[in-house]
N, CA, C and O atoms as CSV, one atom per row, in Angstrom:
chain,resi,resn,atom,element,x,y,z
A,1,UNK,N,N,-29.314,27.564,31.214
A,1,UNK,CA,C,-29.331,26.176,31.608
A,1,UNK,C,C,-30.745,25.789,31.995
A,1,UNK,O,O,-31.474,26.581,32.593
A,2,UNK,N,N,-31.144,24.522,31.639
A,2,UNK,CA,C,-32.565,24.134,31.950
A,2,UNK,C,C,-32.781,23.195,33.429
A,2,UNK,O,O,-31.992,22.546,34.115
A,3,UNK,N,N,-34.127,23.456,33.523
A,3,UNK,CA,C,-34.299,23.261,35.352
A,3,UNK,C,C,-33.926,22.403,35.608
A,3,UNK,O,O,-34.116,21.762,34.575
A,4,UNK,N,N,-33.296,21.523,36.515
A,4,UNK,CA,C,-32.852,20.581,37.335
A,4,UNK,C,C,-31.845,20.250,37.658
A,4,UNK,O,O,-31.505,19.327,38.398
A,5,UNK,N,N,-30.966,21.402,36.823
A,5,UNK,CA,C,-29.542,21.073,36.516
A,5,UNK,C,C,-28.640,21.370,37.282
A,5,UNK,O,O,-27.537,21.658,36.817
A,6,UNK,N,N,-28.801,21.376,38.236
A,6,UNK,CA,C,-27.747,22.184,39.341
A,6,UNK,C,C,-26.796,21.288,39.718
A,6,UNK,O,O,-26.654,20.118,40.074
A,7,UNK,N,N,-25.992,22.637,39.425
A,7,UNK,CA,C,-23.790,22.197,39.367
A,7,UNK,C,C,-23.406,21.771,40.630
A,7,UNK,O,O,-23.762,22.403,41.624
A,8,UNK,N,N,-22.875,20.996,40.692
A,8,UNK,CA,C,-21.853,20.443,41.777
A,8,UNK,C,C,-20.821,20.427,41.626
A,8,UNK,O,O,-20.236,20.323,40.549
A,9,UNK,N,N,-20.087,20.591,43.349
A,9,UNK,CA,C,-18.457,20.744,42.787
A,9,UNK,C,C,-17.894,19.513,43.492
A,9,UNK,O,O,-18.065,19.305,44.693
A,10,UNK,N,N,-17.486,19.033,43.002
A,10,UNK,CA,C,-17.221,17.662,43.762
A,10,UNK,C,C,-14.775,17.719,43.662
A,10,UNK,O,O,-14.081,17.895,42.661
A,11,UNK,N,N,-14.357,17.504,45.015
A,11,UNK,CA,C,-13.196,17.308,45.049
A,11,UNK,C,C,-13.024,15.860,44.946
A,11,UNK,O,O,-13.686,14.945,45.434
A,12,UNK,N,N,-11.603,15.858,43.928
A,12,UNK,CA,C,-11.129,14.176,43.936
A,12,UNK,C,C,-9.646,14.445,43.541
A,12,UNK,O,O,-9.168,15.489,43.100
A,13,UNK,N,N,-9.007,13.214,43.813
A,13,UNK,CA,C,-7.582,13.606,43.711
A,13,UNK,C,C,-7.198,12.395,42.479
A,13,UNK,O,O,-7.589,11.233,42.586
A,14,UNK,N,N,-6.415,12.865,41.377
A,14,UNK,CA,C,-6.061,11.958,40.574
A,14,UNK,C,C,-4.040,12.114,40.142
A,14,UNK,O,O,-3.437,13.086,39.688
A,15,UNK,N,N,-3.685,11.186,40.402
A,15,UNK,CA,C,-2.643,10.953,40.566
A,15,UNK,C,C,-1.544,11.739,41.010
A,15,UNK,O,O,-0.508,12.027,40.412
A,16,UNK,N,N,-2.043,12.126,42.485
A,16,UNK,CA,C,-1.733,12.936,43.313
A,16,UNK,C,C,-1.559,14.094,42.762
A,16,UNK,O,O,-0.437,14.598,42.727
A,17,UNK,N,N,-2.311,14.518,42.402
A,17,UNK,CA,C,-2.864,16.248,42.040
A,17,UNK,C,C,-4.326,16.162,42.360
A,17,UNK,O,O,-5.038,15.205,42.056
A,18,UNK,N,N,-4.854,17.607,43.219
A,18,UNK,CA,C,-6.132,17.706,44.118
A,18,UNK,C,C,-6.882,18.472,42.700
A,18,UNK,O,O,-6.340,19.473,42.231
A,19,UNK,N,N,-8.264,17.871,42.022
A,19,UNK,CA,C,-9.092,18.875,41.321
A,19,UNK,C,C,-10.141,18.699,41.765
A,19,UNK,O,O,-10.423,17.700,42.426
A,20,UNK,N,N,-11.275,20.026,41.384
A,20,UNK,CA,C,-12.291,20.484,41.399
A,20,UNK,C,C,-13.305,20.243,40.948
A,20,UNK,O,O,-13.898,21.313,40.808
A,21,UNK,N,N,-14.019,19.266,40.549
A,21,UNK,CA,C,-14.888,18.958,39.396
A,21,UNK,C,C,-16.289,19.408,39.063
A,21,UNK,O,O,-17.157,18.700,39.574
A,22,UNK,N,N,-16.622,20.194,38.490
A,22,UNK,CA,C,-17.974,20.708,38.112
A,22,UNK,C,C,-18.701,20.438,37.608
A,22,UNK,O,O,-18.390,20.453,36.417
A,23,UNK,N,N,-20.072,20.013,37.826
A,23,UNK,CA,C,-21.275,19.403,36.918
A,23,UNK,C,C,-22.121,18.716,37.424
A,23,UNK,O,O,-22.020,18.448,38.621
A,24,UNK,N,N,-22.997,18.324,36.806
A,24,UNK,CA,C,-24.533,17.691,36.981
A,24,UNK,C,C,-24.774,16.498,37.615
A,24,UNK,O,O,-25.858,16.207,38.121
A,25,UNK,N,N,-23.296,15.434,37.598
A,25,UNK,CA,C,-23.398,14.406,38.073
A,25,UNK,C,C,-22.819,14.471,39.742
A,25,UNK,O,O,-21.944,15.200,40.210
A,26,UNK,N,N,-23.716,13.355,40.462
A,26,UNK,CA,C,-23.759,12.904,41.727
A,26,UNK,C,C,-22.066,13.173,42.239
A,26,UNK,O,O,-21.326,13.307,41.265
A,27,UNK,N,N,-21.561,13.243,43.207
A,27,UNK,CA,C,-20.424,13.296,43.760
A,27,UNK,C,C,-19.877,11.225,43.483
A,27,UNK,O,O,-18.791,10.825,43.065
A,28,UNK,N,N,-20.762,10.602,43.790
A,28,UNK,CA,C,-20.442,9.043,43.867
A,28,UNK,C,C,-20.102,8.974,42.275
A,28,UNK,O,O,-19.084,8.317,42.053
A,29,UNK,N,N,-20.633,9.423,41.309
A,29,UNK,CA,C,-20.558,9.367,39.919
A,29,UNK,C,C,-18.939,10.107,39.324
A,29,UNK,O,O,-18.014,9.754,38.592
A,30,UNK,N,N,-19.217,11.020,39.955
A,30,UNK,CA,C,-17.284,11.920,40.181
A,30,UNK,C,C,-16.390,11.313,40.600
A,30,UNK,O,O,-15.371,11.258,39.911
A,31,UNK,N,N,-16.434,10.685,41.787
A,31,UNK,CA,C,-15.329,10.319,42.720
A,31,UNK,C,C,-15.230,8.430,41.644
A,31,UNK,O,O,-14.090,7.980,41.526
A,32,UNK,N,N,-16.048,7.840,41.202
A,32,UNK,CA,C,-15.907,6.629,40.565
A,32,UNK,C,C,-15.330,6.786,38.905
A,32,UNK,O,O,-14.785,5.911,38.231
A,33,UNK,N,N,-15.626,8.090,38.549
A,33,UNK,CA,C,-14.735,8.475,37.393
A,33,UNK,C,C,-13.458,9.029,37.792
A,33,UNK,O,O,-12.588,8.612,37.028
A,34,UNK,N,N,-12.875,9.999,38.911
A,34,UNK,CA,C,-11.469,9.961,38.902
A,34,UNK,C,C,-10.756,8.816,40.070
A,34,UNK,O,O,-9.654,8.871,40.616
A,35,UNK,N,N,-11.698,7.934,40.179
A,35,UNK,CA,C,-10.790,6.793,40.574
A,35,UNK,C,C,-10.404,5.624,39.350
A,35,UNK,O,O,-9.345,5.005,39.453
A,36,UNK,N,N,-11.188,5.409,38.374
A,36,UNK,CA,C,-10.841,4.568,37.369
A,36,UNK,C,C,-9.607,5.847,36.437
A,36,UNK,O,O,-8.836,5.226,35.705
A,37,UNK,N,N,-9.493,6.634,36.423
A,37,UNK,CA,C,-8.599,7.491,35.646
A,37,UNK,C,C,-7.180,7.393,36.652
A,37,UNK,O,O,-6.075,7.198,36.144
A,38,UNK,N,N,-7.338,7.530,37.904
A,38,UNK,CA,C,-6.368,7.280,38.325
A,38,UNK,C,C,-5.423,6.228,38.423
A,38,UNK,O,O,-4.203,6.337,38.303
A,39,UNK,N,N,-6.380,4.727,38.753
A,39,UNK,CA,C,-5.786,3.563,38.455
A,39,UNK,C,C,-5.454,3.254,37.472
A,39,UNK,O,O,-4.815,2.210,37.339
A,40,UNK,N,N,-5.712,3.910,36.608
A,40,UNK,CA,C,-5.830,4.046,34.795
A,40,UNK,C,C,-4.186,4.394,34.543
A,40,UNK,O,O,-3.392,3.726,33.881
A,41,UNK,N,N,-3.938,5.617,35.262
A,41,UNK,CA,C,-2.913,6.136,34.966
A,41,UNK,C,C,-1.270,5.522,35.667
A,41,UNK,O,O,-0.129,5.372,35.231
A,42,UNK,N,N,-1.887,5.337,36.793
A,42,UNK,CA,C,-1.049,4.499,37.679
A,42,UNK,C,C,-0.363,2.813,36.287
A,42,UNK,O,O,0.619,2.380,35.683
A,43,UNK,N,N,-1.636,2.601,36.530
A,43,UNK,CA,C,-0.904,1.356,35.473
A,43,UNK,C,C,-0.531,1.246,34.494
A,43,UNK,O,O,0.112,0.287,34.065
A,44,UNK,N,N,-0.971,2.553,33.716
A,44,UNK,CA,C,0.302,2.749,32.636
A,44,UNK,C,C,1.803,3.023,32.521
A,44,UNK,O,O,2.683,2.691,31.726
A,45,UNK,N,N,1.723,4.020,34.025
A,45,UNK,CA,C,2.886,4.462,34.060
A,45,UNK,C,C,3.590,3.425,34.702
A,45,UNK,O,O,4.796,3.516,34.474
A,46,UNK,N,N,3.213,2.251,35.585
A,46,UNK,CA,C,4.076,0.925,36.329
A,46,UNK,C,C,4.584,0.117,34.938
A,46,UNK,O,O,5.492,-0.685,34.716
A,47,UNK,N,N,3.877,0.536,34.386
A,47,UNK,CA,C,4.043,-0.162,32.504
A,47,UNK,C,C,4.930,0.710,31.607
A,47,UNK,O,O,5.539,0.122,30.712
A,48,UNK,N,N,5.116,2.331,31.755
A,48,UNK,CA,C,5.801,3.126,31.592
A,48,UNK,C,C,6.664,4.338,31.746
A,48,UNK,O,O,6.666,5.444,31.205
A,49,UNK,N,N,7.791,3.452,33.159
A,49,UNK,CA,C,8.102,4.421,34.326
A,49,UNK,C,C,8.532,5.748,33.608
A,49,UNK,O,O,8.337,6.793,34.231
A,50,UNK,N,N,9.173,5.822,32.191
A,50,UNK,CA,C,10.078,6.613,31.849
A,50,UNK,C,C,8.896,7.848,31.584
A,50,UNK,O,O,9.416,8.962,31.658
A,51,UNK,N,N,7.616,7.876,31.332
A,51,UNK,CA,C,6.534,9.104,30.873
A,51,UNK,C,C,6.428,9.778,32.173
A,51,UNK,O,O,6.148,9.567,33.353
A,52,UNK,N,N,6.773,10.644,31.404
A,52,UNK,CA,C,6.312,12.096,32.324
A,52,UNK,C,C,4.522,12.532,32.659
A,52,UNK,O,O,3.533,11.955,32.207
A,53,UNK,N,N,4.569,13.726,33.588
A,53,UNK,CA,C,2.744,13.385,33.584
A,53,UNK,C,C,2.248,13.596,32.345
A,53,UNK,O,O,1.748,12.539,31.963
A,54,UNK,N,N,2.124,14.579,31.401
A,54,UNK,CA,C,1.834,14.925,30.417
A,54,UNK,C,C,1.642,14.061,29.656
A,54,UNK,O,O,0.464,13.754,29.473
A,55,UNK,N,N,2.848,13.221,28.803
A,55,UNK,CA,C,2.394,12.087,28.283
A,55,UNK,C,C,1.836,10.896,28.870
A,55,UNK,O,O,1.881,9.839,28.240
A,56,UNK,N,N,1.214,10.972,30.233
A,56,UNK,CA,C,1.039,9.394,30.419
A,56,UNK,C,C,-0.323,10.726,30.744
A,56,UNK,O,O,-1.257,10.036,31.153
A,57,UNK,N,N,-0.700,11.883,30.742
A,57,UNK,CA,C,-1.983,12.155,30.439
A,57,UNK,C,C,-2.787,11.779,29.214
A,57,UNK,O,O,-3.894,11.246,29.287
A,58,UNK,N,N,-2.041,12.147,27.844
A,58,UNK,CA,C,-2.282,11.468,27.431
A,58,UNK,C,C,-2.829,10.060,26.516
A,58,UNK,O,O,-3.718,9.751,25.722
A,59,UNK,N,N,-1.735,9.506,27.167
A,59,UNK,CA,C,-2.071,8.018,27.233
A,59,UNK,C,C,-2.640,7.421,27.630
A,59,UNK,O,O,-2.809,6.369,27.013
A,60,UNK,N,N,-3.292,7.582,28.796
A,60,UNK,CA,C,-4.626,7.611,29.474
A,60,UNK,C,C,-5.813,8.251,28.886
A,60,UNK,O,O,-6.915,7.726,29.050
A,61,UNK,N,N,-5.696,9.233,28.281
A,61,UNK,CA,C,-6.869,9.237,27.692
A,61,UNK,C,C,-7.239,9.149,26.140
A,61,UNK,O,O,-8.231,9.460,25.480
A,62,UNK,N,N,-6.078,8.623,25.875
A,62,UNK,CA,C,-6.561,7.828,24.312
A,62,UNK,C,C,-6.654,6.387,24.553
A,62,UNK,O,O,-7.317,5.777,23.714
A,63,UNK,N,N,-5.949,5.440,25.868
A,63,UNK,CA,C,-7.273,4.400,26.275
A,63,UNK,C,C,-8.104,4.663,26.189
A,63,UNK,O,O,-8.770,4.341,25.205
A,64,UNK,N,N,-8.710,5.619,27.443
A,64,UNK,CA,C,-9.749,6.030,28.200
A,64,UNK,C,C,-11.280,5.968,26.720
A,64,UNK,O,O,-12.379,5.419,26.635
A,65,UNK,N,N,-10.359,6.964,25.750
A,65,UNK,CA,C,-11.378,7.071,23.799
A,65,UNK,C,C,-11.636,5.927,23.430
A,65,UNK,O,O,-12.771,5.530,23.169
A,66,UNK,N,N,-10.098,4.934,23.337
A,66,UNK,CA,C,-10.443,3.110,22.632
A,66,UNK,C,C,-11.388,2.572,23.326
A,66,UNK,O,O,-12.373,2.079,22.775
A,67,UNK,N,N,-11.207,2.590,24.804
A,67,UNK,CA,C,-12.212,1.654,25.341
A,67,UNK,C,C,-13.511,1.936,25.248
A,67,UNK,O,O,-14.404,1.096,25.355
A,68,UNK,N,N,-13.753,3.750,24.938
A,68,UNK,CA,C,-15.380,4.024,25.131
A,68,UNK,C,C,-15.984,3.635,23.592
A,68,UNK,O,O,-17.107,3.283,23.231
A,69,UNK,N,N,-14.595,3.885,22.784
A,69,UNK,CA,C,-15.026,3.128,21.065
A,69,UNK,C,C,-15.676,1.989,20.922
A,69,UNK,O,O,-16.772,1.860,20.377
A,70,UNK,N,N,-14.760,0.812,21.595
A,70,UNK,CA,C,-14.802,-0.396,21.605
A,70,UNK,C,C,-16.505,-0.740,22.209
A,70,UNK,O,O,-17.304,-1.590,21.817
A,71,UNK,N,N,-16.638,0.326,23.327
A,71,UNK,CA,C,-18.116,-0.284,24.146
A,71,UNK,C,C,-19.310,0.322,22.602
A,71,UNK,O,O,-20.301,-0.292,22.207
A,72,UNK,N,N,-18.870,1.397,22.140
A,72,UNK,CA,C,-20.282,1.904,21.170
A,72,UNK,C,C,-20.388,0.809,20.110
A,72,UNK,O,O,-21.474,0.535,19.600
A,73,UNK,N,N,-19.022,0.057,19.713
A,73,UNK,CA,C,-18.958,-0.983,18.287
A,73,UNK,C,C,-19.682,-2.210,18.689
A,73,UNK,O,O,-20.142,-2.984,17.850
A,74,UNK,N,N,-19.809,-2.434,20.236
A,74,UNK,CA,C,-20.180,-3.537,20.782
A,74,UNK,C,C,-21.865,-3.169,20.802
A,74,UNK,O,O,-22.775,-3.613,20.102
A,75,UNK,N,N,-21.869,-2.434,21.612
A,75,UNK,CA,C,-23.315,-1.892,21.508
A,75,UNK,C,C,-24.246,-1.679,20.542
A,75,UNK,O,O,-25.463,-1.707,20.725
A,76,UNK,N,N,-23.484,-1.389,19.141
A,76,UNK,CA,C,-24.480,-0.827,17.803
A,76,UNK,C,C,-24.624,-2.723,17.468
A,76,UNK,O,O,-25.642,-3.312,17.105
A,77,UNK,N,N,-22.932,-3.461,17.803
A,77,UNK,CA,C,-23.624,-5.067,17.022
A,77,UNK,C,C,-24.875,-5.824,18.198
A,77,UNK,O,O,-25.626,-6.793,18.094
A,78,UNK,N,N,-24.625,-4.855,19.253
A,78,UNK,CA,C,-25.918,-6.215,19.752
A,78,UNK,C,C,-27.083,-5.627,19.828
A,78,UNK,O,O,-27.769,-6.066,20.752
A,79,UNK,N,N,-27.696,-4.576,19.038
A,79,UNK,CA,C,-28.568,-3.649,18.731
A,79,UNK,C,C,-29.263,-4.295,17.164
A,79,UNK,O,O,-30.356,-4.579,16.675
A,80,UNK,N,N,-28.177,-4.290,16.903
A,80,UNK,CA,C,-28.208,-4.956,15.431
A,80,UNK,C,C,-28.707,-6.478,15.410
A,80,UNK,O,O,-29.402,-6.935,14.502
A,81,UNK,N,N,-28.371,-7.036,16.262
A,81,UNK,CA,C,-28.398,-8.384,16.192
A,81,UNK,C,C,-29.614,-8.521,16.758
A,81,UNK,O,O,-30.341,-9.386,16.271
A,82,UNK,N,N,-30.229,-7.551,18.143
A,82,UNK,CA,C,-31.574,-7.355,18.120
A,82,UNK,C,C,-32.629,-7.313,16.990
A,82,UNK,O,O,-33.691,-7.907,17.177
A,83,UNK,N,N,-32.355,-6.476,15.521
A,83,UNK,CA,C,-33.095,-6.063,15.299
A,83,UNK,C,C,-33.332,-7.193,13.774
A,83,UNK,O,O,-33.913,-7.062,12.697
A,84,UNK,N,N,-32.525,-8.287,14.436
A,84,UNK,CA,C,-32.908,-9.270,13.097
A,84,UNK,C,C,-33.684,-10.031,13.692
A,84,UNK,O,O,-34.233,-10.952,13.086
């Protein structure tokens, strides 16, 4: 691993299960990613009481893919639209 990189373990709780999270980013950067996953999940499942955790895992994270799709398709057209 190259210099600066030092791991952090940051605790956060996502839909009431306690994990561990490991890596490079800030604890504020951790705790603001498993709070949008949690509310994430929460409102799918108020939307789909009958899923179990598994599938409303997920379902949450093939939003979680569309929406990061949706931001790169947005991003390459106003890149583009820059470059006319």
């Amino acid at each position: 691993m190259g210099e600066g990189h030092e791991k952090r373990r940051t605790s956060v709780t996502i839909y009431g299960q306690q994990y561990t999270i490991v890596g490079e980013h800030p604890p504020e950067h951790v705790k603001k990613v498993a709070a949008l996953v949690d509310r994430k999940m929460k409102e799918l499942k108020n939307n789909n009481p009958y899923l179990d955790s598994n599938k409303l895992a997920v379902l949450t994270a093939v939003n979680a893919v569309n929406d990061y799709l949706l931001l790169l398709e947005k991003l390459d057209k106003v890149q583009k639209d820059e470059d006319l």
